[in-house]
N, C-alpha and C positions, 0 to 999 in steps of 0.2 A: 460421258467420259468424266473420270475424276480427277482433281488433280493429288500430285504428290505429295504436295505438304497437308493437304487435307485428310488424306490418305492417313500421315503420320499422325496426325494429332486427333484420328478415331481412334489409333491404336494406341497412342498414346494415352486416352482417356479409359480405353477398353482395359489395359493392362492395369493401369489407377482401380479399377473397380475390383478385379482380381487381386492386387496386393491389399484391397482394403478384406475382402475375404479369405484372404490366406493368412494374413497376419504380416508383422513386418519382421518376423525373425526367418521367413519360411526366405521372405522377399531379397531379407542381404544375401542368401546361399545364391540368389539367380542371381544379384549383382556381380557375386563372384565369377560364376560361370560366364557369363558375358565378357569380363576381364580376362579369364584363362583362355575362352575360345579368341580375343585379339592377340593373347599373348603367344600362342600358339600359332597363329598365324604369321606371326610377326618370326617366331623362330624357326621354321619350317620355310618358311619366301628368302629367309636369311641364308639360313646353313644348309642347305639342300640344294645342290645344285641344279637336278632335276627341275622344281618346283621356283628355283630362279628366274628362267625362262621362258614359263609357261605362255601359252596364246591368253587373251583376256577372258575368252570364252568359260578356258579350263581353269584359269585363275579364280575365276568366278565359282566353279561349280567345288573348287576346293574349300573355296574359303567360306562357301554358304553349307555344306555338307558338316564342316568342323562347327560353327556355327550354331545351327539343328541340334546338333551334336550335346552339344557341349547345355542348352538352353533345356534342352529336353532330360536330359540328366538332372538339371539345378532344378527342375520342378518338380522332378520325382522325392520329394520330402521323405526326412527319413525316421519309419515306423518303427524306432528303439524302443521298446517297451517302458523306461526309464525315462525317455523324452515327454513322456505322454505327462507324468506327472509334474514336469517343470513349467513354471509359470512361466516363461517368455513365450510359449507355445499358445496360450490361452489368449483368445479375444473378445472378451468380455467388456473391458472399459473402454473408453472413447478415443482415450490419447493411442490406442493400439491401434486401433480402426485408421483413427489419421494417420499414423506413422505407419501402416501400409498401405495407403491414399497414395502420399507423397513416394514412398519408394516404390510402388509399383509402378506409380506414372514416371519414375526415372528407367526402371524396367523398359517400358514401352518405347524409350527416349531409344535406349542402347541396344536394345535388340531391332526394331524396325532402322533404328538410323544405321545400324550399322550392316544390314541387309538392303539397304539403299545407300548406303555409300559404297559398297561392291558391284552394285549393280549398274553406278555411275562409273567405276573405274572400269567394267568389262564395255562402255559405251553403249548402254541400253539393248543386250544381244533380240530382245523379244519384240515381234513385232506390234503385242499388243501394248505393249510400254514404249511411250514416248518422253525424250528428255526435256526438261523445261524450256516453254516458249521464253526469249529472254523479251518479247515484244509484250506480251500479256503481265497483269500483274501479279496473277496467279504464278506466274514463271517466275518473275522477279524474287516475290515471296519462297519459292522453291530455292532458288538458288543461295536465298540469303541463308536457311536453314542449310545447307548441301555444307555452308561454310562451318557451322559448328555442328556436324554428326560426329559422333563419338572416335570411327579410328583418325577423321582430320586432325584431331588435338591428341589423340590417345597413342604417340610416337614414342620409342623408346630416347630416353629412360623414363619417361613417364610408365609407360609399361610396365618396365620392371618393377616400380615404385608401389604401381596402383597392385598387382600379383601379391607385393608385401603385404599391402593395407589388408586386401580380401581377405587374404589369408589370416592374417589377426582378427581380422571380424568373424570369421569363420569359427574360431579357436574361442574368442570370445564368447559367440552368440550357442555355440552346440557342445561346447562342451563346460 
C-alpha cells in the first residue's frame, strides 16, 4: 500500500518533468485550466440549487468530471500555425526548461491536490482508498499537506481573483 502524500509528490514530480517537456508557456494555459475548473465549481455548488445539495458521493463525481474536463482541454495545446513561429513556444534554452520544471511541478501540486481534496470531502467513497492513519507518520504528513491543497486556500474571492490573473497570463502568453 502507498501512502497519499507519497502518492502526491510522484505526481508531483511526474508532472515537473512533463512541463519541463512542454515548455512553460504550454504549462500556464494548464494553470489556468485548473483555476477555471475550481472556478467553476465553485459557481455551479453556489448558484445551482440542484448541485447545492448533492450527496458527497455525487458531489464528488461532479466536481472530478469538471475537473478531467477542464485539465484535459488545457493540455490539448493549441496548433495555430502562427504560434509555431513565436519564440515563447520554443524550448531550446535552459532558463525554458527550468521555468517548466517549476510550473509543471505546481501543475502536479493543483491537479493531484485538488483531486485529493475532493476525494477527502466525498469521505474516501472507495474501498481501495484509505484516509490518513492520524496514528502513523505517514498519516500525519498526509494530513498536514490535506491543510494546504489548492481549493483549502483557493476560496472565493480568492477565486475570482486567481480567474483574473489566468486570464491575463493567458492573454499575455498566446497572444
Amino acid at each position: 500500500m502507498i501512502s497519499l502524500s507519497v502518492l502526491f509528490w510522484m505526481y508531483v514530480a511526474m508532472f515537473a518533468m512533463i512541463g519541463a517537456m512542454r515548455g512553460w508557456a504550454k504549462e500556464v494555459l494548464v494553470i489556468s485550466g485548473v483555476i477555471v475548473a475550481q472556478f467553476l465549481v465553485t459557481i455551479l455548488e453556489t448558484y445551482i440549487p440542484f448541485l447545492k445539495n448533492m450527496a458527497p458521493i455525487s458531489a464528488f463525481w461532479v466536481r472530478i468530471v469538471i475537473l478531467i474536463l477542464m485539465v484535459f482541454f488545457a493540455y490539448q495545446s493549441p496548433k495555430i500555425p502562427r504560434n509555431l513561429d513565436n519564440r515563447k513556444f520554443v524550448r531550446d534554452r535552459f532558463e525554458d526548461i527550468l521555468l517548466g520544471l517549476v510550473i509543471g511541478g505546481v501543475n502536479g501540486y493543483m491537479i493531484f491536490g485538488t483531486a485529493w481534496y475532493y476525494l477527502k470531502e466525498a469521505g474516501y467513497p472507495f474501498d481501495w482508498i484509505t484516509p490518513p492513519d492520524t496514528i502513523t507518520e505517514a498519516g500525519q504528513s498526509a494530513i498536514r499537506l490535506i491543510e494546504i491543497l489548492p481549493p483549502q486556500w483557493l476560496q472565493p474571492p480568492l477565486t475570482y481573483i486567481a480567474v483574473a490573473v489566468a486570464f491575463v497570463l493567458v492573454l499575455v502568453v498566446f497572444i
